[in-house]
Phi, psi and omega in degrees: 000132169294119167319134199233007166223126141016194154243303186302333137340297181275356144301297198293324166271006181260327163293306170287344185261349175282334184271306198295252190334339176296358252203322200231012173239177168217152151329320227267320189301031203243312191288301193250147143309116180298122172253133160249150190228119162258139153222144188241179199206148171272175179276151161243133215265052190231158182261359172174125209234141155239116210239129166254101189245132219251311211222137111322067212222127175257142170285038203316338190274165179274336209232094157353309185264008178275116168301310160343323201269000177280130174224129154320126143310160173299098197088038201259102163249115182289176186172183159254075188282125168271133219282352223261347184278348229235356185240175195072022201103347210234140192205168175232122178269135197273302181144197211196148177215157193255119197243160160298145188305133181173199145291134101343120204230292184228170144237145186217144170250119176267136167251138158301241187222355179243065179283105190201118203265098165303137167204151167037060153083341177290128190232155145176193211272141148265108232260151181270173192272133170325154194071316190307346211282331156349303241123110184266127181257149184223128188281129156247325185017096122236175187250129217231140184236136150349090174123338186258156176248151192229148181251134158229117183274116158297117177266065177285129194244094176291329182296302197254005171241012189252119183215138177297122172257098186057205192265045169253352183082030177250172166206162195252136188252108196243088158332132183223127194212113166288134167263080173272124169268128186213121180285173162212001149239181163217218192201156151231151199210129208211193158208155202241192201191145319299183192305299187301328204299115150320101175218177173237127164264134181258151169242147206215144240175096186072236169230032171268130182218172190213157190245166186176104189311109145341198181202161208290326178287335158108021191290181132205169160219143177228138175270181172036051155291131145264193196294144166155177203250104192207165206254153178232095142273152170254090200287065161327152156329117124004288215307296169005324174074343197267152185276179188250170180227146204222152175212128180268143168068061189251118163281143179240150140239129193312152186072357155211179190266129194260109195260122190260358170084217200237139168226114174246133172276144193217000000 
């Protein structure tokens, strides 16, 4: 692959994105990983299972039973889903959080009251079993790396979670629910030299790129690639006097960090 920008381009965009922006980026976005969370559903015979769901929430703490340690996705939309609309491919995105490289531990749904189940055209309620009203807490423990962005697929089975109560003709909602992880990027991670040099590292695609701040060490990471084959450059201060340095044909793969070595300016 050819470098497809310039070197005075790529000053010029390394200078506006070093002055605008620098202001909005951090080191610390080095350390963690995106989680986005959708829920999807198996099919059910029913015309229509409506799951009210109020909250999102991750466990962020190491220590499982720490309430404290429960966080809002970002962008998190409750609503009211119909679960049966959710299959074939079709999903509803929740909202998304940015957690540090670790285990994953848990996720939980807080549901509202506005639970409620259709069958021949007929509506009524769906009551939850004491407590769940909490928080359905879901084990996922997994583990997440610095740089990826990863999708956690909620599996709600409406089919096995709609349960008759005795001869009353009512029904009960006991969630039966899968947590599934799946990355969808991947990352790169290099150091550029020297260390101290005010630069933009790019990782370039075509004529698509993506950007990234070295760290006092001279690290970079650049995140949420998708997969493909892409030139990496490092673009120095004008003032530097130093030329920028490029490396051709850095493979991404989804799930994991692609290591690009040292880009020395010279």
């Amino acid at each position: 692959m050819k470098l497809m920008i310039t070197n005075n381009k790529l000053y010029l965009i390394a200078l506006i994105a070093y002055t605008a922006l620098f202001a909005n980026c951090s080191n610390d976005d080095k350390g963690s990983a995106k989680i986005q969370v959708s829920l999807v559903d198996a099919p059910a015979d029913y015309d229509a299972v409506m799951i009210d769901i109020r909250d999102i929430q991750i466990n962020v703490s190491s220590d499982a039973s720490d309430e404290n340690g429960w966080q809002s996705l970002e962008g998190a939309q409750p609503g009211v889903y119909d679960l049966l609309l959710l299959t074939n491919g079709e999903e509803a995105f929740l909202g998304e959080i940015e957690l540090p490289e670790g285990q994953l531990g848990q996720v939980r749904l807080i549901l509202g009251d506005g639970n409620k189940l259709t069958i021949d055209g007929q509506e009524t309620v769906l009551t939850v079993p004491s407590g769940s009203e909490s928080g359905l807490k879901l084990n996922v423990n997994a583990d997440i790396q610095a740089g990826i962005t990863y999708k956690l697929v909620i599996d709600f089975d409406a089919a096995k979670s709609v349960v008759m109560a005795g001869n009353s003709g009512k029904y009960n909602l006991k969630p039966v629910i899968r947590a599934l992880m799946e990355a969808t990027t991947g990352a790169i991670h290099g150091t550029i030299s020297p260390a101290s040099t005010a630069a933009v590292v790019y990782a370039i695609a075509g004529e698509d790129s993506v950007s990234s701040y070295p760290d006092e060490t001279g690290e970079f990471l650049i995140r949420a690639l998708d997969a493909g084959t892409y030139t990496v450059s490092s673009v120095p201060d004008e003032a530097s006097g130093l030329s920028a340095a490029t490396m051709e044909n850095i493979a991404v793969t989804v799930g994991e960090t692609t290591e690009a070595g040292v880009l020395e300016m010279k």
